[in-house]
C-alpha positions, 0 to 999 in steps of 0.5 A: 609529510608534516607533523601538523599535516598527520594532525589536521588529518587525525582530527578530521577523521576523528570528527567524521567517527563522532558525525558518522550515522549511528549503527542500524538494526532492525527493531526487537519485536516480541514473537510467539513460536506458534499461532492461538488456533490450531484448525485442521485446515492448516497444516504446516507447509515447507517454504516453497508452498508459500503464496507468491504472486498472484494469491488469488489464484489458490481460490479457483475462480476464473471470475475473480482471476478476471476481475483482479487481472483488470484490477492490476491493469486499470485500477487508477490508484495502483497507477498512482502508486506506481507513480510514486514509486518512480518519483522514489526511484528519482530521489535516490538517483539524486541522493546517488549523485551527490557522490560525484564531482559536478562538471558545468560549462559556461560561455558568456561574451560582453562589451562593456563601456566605462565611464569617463566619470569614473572614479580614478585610482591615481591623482590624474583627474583625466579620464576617458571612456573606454569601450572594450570586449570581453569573452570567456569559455571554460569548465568548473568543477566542484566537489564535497568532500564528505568528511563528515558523513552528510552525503552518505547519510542522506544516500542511506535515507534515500535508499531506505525510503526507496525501499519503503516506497517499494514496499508500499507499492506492493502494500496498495497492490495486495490492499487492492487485490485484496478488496477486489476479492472481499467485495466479489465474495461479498456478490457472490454471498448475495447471490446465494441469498437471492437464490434462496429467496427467489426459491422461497418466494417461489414456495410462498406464492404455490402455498398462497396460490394454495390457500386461495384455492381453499379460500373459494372453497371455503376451507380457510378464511380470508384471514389466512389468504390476507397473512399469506399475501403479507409473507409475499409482499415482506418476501418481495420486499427483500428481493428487492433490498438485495437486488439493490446491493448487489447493484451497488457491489458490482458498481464497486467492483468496476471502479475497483477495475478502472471501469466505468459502472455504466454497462458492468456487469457480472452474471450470477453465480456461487461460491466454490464448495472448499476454502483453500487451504492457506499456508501459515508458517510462524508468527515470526515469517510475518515480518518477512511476508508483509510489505507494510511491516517493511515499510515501516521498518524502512522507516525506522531505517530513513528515520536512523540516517537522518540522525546521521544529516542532523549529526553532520550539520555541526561540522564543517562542510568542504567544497573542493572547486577547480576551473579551467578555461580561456578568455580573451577581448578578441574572439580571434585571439580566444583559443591562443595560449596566452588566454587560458586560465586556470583555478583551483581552491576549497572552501569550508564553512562552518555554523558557530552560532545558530541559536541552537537551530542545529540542534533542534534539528537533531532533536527532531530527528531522535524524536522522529527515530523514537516515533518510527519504532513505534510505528514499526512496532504497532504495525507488527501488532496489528498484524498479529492481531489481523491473523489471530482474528482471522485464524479464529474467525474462520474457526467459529465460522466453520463450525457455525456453518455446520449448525445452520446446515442443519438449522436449514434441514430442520427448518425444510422438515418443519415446513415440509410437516407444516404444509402437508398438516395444513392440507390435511386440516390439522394445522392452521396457516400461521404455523405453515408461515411460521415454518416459511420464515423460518426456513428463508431466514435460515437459508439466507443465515447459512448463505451469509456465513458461507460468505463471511468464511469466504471473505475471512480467508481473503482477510486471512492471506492479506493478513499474512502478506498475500503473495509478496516476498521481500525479494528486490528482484520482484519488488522493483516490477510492479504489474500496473500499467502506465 
């Protein structure tokens, strides 16, 4: 081997190192060992607890069960998500096949006639027209040789969007079991509303029913008759605002399943007695458990090998080339020796001048890095902060769960006490409906709160990532139907 040739090839490889696509590691994020809250009702759990799959499980509800079952099935934007993530699939398959030499084949036949008017290459100023065929069949072949690190860089851009295109295939999957959860818990709390307002309602009617009585017998007066027929009208009134909403969740519920609203319906019912119990973990596992966090750190990565394409165009790019093939005037003659032909030959290319195209590019794709970190970093806050209020939500929640309880068992003696005074002639109609609306308001007060620890512990397993684990194994088979 030639001196110059060991050059030629120090310098290449030495101008590959400086085109080569910086090192990756995932961006530092600050951590805390430990979350704010410290409830009872979290005990640490090893990693095999771990919610895995289908989170909505753990709830015990075969209603939920079904309608998240058809959510996966029918919900049209998780089939266009998985589109999507086929078309990812697609893109890295051709990035994939930029390591390969193309092949392509050709065949093409002519009969041409030349002019007699032609210019000519000799002195002669004869000339005559000559009619002639001509065929030709042959393979080519043609390479990159990457020196230089593009087609690598743009594999790696492509896999790590792959990547993320997975990752955010199973955040659309959790965002949507997770909305299916919260808006059935949401039916669920009206329903528990509307029973105790019907209960109420059915209360206010036997004491207006009541009052009327002592009305013709003249112990009360109209006054009182006309305030009790109000309460009914105002109590009815409500009844009515939430038969409406609890319409138009269960509306939202068949879209969410990929049903038509017309004929959906879900029968009454009530929220289960225990919450349970969610595995926690440290505020570390979250960057594991999150798809969106790995979508965003997938980014960082597709930002950090587009650094590597930028880099790459400002060196030469090589293209190796060969053919082989057979040509002839006579179909006859096409497939005799004589008629083959051969070429091989490479060829490089390189931008001198630009205008400084190049490296904006390249600017553009350090800027795009800075942009992705932060990102990447701003979604693992946010994180944080959906689990911290969360974890506190289902704290205070808890507790004011307890005080309206007895807010409501108060608000039952004080009507029980108001009534029988006001059969007995001590008391006077108003405090009857005062302790009325007072005990309907703290019923539909301990219903919502009910509702609202229900729907915080969705928000608290979506928080955490549900049941996605970082695993390419499950990753790569969602669970929609094309």
């Amino acid at each position: 081997m030639t001196m110059r040739t060991l050059i030629g090839l120090s310098l290449a490889a030495g101008l590959a190192g400086c085109a080569a696509t910086p090192p990756y590691s995932r961006p530092a994020v600050d951590t805390q060992p430990a979350w704010q809250g410290d409830g009872p009702w979290r005990p640490a759990q090893p990693a095999d607890t771990q919610l895995r799959g289908n989170w909505w499980v753990a709830f015990n509800d075969a209603e939920l069960n079904t309608l998240e079952t058809a959510a996966l099935i029918n919900n049209q934007s998780l089939k266009a998500a998985f589109a999507n993530l086929d078309a990812s699939h697609a893109l890295l398959d051709q990035a994939r096949a930029g390591l390969f030499p193309q092949v392509n084949l050709s065949a093409q036949g002519n009969r041409v006639r030349t002019s007699a008017n032609r210019p000519s290459a000799s002195y002669s100023t004869s000339s005559t027209a000559t009619v002639q065929n001509d065929f030709v069949v042959g393979a080519q072949v043609s390479y990159e040789a990457d020196l230089f690190g593009r087609v690598r860089a743009n594999l790696a851009s492509a896999r790590a969007s792959d990547e993320a295109a997975i990752a955010n295939f199973e955040n659309v999957r959790l965002m949507l079991t997770a909305t299916v959860a919260s808006t059935y818990y949401s039916l669920r709390e009206l329903d528990s509303e509307l029973a105790v307002t019907r209960a109420s309602l059915s209360l206010q009617d036997k004491a207006a029913k009541l009052i009327e009585a002592r009305h013709d017998a003249g112990n009360a007066s109209g006054l009182d008759v006309a305030q009790q027929e109000t309460l009914l009208d105002s109590t009815r009134s409500q009844l009515e605002l939430l038969v409406r909403q609890r319409v138009q969740l269960e509306h939202a519920l068949a879209t969410l399943c990929g049903t038509p609203a017309t004929g959906f319906h879900i029968e009454p019912g009530v929220m289960g007695d225990t919450l349970p119990a969610i595995p926690m973990g440290v505020p570390a596992d979250i960057l594991e458990r999150r798809p969106d966090i790995a979508a965003a750190e997938r980014s960082v990565a597709v930002a950090n090998a587009q650094i590597g394409v930028a880099q790459a165009a400002f060196f030469p790019s090589i293209m190796l080339n060969a053919g082989i093939g057979q040509e002839s005037h006579l179909l006859s003659t096409l497939p005799n020796a004589p008629s083959y032909l051969w070429s091989l030959g490479s060829a490089a290319a390189l931008t001198v001048f630009d205008a400084g195209r190049n490296r904006a590019r390249a600017d553009q794709a350090e800027a795009g890095y800075t942009a992705a970190v932060a990102t990447y970093r701003q979604t693992v806050l946010t994180a944080f902060q959906e689990v911290e209020d969360n974890l506190s939500a289902i704290d205070i929640l808890s507790r004011a769960a307890t005080d309206a309880q007895t807010a409501v068992t108060h608000a039952n003696q004080a009507y029980e006490i108001a009534n029988t005074r006001y059969e007995g002639g001590v008391a006077n109609v108003l405090d009857v409906i005062t302790a009325e609306q007072a005990l309907l308001a703290n019923q539909r007060t301990l219903a919502q709160i009910n509702g609202q620890r229900w729907q915080a512990t969705v928000f608290l397993v979506k928080a955490l990532g549900g049941g996605w684990q970082p695993k390419p194994a499950q990753a790569s088979t969602p669970t929609a139907s094309r």
